[in-house]
C-alpha positions in Angstrom: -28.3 -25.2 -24.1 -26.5 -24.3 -21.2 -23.6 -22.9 -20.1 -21.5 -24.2 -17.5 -17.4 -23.5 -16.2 -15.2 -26.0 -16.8 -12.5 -25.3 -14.5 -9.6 -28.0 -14.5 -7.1 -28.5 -11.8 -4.1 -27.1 -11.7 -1.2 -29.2 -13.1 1.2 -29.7 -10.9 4.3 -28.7 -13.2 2.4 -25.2 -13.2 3.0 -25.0 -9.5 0.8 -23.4 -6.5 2.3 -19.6 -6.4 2.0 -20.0 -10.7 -2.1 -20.7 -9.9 -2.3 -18.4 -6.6 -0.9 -15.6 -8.7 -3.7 -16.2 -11.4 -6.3 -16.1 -9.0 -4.5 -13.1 -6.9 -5.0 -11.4 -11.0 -8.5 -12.1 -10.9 -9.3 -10.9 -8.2 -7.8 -7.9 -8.4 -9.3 -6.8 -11.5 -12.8 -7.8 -11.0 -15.3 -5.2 -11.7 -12.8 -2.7 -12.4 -10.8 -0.6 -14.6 -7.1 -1.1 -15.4 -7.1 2.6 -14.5 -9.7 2.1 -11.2 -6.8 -0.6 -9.9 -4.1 1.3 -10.9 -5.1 3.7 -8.5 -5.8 1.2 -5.9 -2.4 0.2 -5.8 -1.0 3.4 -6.0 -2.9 4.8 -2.9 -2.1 1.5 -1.1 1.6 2.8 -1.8 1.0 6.0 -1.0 -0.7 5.3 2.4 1.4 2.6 3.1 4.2 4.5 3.5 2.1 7.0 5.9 5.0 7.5 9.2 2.2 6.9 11.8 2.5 3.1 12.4 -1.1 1.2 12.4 -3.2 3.9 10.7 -2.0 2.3 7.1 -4.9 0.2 7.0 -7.8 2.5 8.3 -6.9 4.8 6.1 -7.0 2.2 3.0 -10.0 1.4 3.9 -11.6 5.1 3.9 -9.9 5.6 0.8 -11.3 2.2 -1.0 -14.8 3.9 0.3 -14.3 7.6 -0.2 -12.8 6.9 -3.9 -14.3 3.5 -4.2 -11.4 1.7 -4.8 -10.7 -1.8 -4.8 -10.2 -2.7 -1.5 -8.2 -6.5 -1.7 -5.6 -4.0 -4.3 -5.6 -1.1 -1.8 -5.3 -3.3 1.4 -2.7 -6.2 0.0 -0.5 -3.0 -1.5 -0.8 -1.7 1.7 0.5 -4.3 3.5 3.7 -5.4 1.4 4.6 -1.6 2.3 5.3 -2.3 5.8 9.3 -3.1 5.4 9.4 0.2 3.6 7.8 1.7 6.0 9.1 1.5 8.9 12.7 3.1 7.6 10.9 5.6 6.3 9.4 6.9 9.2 12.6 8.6 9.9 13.6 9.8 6.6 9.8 11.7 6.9 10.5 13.3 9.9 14.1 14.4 9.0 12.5 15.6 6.0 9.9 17.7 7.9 12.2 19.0 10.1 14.1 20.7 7.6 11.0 21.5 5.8 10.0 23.8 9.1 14.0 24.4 10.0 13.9 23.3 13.4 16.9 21.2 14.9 16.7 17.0 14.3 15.1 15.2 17.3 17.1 12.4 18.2 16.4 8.9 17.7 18.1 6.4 20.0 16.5 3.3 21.9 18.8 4.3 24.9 17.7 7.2 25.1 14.0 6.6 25.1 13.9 4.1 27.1 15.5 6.4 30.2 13.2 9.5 28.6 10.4 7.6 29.5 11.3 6.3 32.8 12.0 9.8 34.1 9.8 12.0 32.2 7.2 10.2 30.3 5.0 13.3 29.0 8.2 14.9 27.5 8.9 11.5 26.2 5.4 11.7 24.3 5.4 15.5 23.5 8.7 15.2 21.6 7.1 12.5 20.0 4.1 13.7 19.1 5.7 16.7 17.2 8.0 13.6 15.4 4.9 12.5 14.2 3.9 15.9 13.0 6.9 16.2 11.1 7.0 12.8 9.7 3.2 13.6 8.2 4.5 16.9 7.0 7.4 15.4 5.2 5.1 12.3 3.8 2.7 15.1 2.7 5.1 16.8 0.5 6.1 13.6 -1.6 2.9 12.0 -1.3 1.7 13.7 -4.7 4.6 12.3 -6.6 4.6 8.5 -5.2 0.7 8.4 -6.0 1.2 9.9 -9.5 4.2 7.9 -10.7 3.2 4.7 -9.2 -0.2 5.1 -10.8 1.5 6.2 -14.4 4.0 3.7 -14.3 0.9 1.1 -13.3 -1.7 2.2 -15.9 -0.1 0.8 -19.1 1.0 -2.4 -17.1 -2.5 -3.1 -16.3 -4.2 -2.1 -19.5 -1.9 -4.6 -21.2 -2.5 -7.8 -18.3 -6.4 -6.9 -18.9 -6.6 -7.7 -22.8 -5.0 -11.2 -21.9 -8.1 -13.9 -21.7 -8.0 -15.6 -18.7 -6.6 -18.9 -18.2 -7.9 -20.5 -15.5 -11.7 -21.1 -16.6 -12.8 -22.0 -20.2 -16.7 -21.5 -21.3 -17.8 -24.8 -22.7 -21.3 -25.8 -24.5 -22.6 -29.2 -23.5 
């Protein structure tokens, strides 16, 4: 005897994003722990939200190796983060800024804009130490994004993982 995967079609009634999601699932858990993805997706958070724009993903990618992680969690996490992101980049570097107690740079397109026109290595140096503080002030509440996100995701995904899958039945001929 052997075995072979049935898999039937979709229904339609059960819709596309209904079987994408299932598949998405799959995935996502192949190979690994509840625990090993729960972390995934809580780095992919974590980095996600890192204030330097278009590092996000290289840095996914050396956690996924460092840690070995799963990288489709780590990177697709990553990338639903970017909305978040981008207000937070601020709300980083005001955070650093008070952290070290120097005075708020200001952030204005305007302002910019005529900054770099005139003096285009000021532009960048006041800049640069934006970034500085926006790491600084991602640094300090890093730890607690990681660690709730990945206790609030543990449970979640212990549960989803004792579910038997739907999508592919084992039949005998």
């Amino acid at each position: 005897m052997t075995q072979k995967l049935d898999v039937e079609p979709m229904s339609p009634s059960k819709g596309y994003l209904q079987s994408r999601a299932v598949q998405l699932g799959a995935l996502l858990g192949q190979g690994h722990t509840p625990e090993r993805v729960a972390l995934s997706v809580a780095l992919g958070i974590t980095l996600g939200l890192f204030p330097i724009f278009g590092t996000t993903t290289l840095l996914c990618v050396a956690a996924a190796v460092a840690l070995r992680l799963n990288h489709p969690a780590i990177q697709i996490t990553n990338q639903l983060m970017y909305p978040i992101q981008i207000p937070l980049i601020v709300v980083f570097v005001r955070l650093g800024e008070s952290m070290l107690g120097v005075a708020p740079i200001p952030f204005s397109a305007t302002l910019m804009v005529a900054e770099l026109r005139a003096h285009p290595a000021v532009l960048v140096e006041r800049f640069g130490t934006a970034g500085l503080h926006g790491i600084l002030g991602w640094a300090i509440v890093a730890p607690a994004v990681v660690s709730l996100a990945y206790l609030a995701l543990v449970p979640i995904l212990r549960v989803a993982s004792r579910r038997p899958a739907t999508s592919a039945t084992i039949v005998n001929p």
